[in-house]
N, C-alpha and C positions, 0 to 999 in steps of 0.2 A: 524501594519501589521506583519504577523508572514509568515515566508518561510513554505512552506507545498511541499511533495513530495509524487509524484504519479508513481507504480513499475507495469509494467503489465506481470504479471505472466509468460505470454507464451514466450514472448524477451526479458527481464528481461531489457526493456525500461524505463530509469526514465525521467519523466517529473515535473520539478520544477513549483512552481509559487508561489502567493503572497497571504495571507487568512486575510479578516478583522475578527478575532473571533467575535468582536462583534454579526455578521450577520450569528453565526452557529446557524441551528436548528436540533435537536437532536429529534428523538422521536421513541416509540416504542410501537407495535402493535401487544398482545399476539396470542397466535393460540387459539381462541374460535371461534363458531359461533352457534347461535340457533339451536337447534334439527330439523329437516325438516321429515314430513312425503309427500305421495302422493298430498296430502290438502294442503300444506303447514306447515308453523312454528308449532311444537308441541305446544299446551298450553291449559289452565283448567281453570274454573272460579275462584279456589281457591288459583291460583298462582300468586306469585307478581312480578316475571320474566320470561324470556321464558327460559324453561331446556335450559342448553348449553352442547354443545359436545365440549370437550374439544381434539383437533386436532394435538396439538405438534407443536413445530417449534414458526412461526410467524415474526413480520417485524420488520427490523429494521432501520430506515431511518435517511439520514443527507441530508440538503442542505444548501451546500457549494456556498459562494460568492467570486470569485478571481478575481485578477487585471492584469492585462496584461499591460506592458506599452514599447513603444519601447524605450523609454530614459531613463529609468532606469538599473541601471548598475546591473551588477553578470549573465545577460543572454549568454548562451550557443548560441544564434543565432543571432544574426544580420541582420536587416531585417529595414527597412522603412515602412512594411504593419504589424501590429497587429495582421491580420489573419494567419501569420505567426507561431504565438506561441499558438492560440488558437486552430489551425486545430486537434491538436492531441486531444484534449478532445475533438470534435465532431467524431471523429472516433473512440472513445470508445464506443460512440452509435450503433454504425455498424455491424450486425452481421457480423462474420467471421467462417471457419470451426475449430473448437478448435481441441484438442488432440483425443478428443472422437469419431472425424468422423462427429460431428453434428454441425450446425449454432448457435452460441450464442454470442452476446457481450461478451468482452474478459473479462475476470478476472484480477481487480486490487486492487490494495495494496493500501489502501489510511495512510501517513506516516507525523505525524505530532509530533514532541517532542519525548519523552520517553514514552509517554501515551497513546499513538496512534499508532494503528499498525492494520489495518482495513481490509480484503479482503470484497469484494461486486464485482457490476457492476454500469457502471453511465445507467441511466433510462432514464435521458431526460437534457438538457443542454438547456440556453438563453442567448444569448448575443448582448449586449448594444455595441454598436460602438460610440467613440467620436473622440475628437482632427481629424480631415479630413482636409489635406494638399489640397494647388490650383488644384491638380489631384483629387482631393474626395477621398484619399488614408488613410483608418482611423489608428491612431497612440497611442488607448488606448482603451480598452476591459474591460466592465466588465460583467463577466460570471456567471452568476446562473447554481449550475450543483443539479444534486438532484442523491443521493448517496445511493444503497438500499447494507444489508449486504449481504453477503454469508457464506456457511460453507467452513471453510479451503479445500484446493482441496484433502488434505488427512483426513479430517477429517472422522473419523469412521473405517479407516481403521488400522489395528494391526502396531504396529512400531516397532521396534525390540530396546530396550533399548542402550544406548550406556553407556562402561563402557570404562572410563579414568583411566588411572595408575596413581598413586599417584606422579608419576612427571612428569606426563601431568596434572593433576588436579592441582599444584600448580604451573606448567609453571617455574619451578626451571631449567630443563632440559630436552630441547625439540627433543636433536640432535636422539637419538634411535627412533623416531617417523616423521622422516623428510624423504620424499623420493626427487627423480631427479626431481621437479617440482617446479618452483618457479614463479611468473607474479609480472609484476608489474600495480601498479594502482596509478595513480592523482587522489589525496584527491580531491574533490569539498566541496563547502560552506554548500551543502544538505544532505552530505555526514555524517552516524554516523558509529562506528565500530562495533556495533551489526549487524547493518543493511548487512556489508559486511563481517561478519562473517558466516550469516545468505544464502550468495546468495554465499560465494565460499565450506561453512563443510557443511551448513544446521541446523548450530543453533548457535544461537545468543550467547549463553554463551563463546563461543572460541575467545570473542573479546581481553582477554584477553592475548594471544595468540600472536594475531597479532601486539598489542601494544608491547610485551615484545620483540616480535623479531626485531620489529626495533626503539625499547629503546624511545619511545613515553612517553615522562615524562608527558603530561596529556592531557589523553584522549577527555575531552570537547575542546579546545583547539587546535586544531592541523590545523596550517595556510594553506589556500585552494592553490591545487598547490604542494603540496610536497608529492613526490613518497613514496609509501608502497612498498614491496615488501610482497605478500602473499605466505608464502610459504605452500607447498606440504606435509602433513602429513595421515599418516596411522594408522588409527585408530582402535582401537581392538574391533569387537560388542560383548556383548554377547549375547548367545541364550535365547528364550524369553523363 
């Protein structure tokens, strides 16, 4: 079983849980589809396929097998009922009004190792109910979610380059780039520092940043529970 971590864009809610790799399916569905006239599908007696239009984009799909279990330890909730921990991935199903003004399932992060870093929406979810205590209260879940991608919520849109000074690039000395802003944060077990690099600058490469400021001598490593302090820095852009 591998820990997999799910970040929904809009509340920057992370929802942990349990992933048999074995049981991922991966697949991917170009953007073609046969020429259509009035009649139908374009085609000729002399041809060995039907022309395609070739459309852009296309699909990209995972379906995901998680476990849910109440007695398993490292869970954020405490609960007797399974449905507990599962509610949240059925309400990824759910339309809602996004930033746009318009109804859509939310936009999530699906967050798995170093390799994995995924925006989509879940499409459809199944879940198996077992272990049922003398109340019929079930005490273990296992979820089929089916996982389609998305393009980045900024994706396509112009970014304005960001340019680090040569001692913020090598995090030698940070103090002339630190303002009156500092938080602090509990490490969790799901927890990596790109990822919270990622959600307090906006990019992942500033993790090293955060490690140096509070003398994290190794980054994989870092016992769940022990406070970061992220601090507040200001950063120079330059013009695109």
């Amino acid at each position: 079983m591998e820990r997999v971590v799910f970040l929904i864009e809009q509340t920057n809610q992370r929802i942990g849980c349990l992933l048999n790799p074995e049981s991922l399916t991966f697949t991917r569905a170009a953007g073609v589809k046969p020429r259509q006239s009035l009649g139908g599908p374009l085609a000729g007696a002399g041809l060995s396929d039907y022309p395609l239009l070739y459309i852009g984009g296309g699909r990209t799909e995972l379906e995901l097998d998680l476990l849910f279990d109440v007695n398993l330890d490292g869970s954020s909730i405490q609960t007797e009922d399974v449905r507990d921990l599962t509610a949240p991935f059925w309400d990824m199903t759910e339309n809602r009004v996004g930033a746009d003004g318009f109804r859509h399932p939310p936009l999530v992060r699906f967050i798995w190792g170093k390799a994995w870093n995924m925006p989509g929406v879940v499409t459809a979810v199944a879940e198996r109910l077992e272990f049922f205590t003398a109340t019929g209260t079930p005490q273990r879940s296992l979820l089929r979610m089916r996982f389609v991608r998305t393009g980045d919520p900024d994706e396509g849109r112009p970014r304005e380059p960001i340019f680090l000074p040569p001692e913020l690039e090598n995090f030698e000395d940070i103090t002339p780039f630190l303002v009156d802003r500092e938080e602090m944060y509990a490490f969790t077990a799901d927890d990596r520092l790109d990822e919270l690099a990622f959600r307090y600058y906006g990019d992942p490469q500033l993790w090293r940043l955060i490690a140096r400021y509070n003398d994290v001598p190794d980054p994989l490593n870092i016992t769940p529970g022990t406070l970061l302090n992220i601090p507040g820095i200001e950063i120079t852009r330059r013009r695109a």
